[in-house]
N, C-alpha and C positions, 0 to 999 in steps of 0.2 A: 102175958108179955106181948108187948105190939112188934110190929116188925121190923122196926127198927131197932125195937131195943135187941131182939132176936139178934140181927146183924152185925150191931156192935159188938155182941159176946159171943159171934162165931168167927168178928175178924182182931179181937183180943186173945182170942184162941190159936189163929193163924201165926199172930205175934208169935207166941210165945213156942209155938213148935219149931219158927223157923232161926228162934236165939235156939233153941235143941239141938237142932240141926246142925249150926252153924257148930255149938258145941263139939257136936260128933266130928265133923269133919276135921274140925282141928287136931282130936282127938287121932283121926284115921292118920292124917300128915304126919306124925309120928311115930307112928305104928311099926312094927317091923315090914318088911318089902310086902311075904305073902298074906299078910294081915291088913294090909293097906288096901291091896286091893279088894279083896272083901269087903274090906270097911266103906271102902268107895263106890261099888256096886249097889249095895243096902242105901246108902247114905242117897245115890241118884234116885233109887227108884221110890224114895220115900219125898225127893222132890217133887216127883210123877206124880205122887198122889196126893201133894200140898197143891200144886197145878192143876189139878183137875177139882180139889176143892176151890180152889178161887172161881177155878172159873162156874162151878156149881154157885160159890155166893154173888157172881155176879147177875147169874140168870135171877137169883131170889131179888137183887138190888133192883133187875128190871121190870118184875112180878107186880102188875096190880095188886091192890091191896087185898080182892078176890082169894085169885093162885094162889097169893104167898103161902096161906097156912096149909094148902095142900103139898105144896114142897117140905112145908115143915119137918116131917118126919123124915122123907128120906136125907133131907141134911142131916139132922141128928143121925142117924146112920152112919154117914160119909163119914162122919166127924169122929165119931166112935173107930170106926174103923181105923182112921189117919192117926188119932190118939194113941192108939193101940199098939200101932206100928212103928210109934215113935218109941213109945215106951218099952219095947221089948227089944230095939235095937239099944238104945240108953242101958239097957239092964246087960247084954252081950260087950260093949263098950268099958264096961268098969273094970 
């Protein structure tokens, strides 16, 4: 996989966390009072780490084509971890 294609399915990926997200929060907006804010706390700090993945896929967009595959891994990392995070609060949420 080249590095762009790398890119395109790490920012198809960003998509679809942040239709999740969006999910959640809606979900938090209705919530009882002290469940809201819970809901809203998780919900910011899982922004924190979509933000800091972007801006991790931005350093990869400005990466020679060198670098890039040495960032490679710790994105998959980042991503793992953001996935993760989505998904256990999605699982809390139901």
């Amino acid at each position: 996989m080249g590095k762009k294609e790398f890119e395109n399915k790490l920012r198809a990926q960003l998509d679809q966390w942040e239709a999740e997200i969006n999910r959640l929060r809606a979900k938090a907006d209705v919530a009882q009072a002290e469940a809201r804010v819970k809901y809203h706390e998780e919900i910011e700090e899982l922004r924190v780490q979509k933000r800091e993945a972007e801006a991790r896929l931005d350093e990869l967009n400005n990466a020679g084509d060198d670098a890039w595959e040495d960032m490679k891994a710790g994105m998959e990392s980042a991503w793992k971890n953001l996935g993760d995070a989505v998904n256990k609060a999605a699982a809390r949420f139901k």
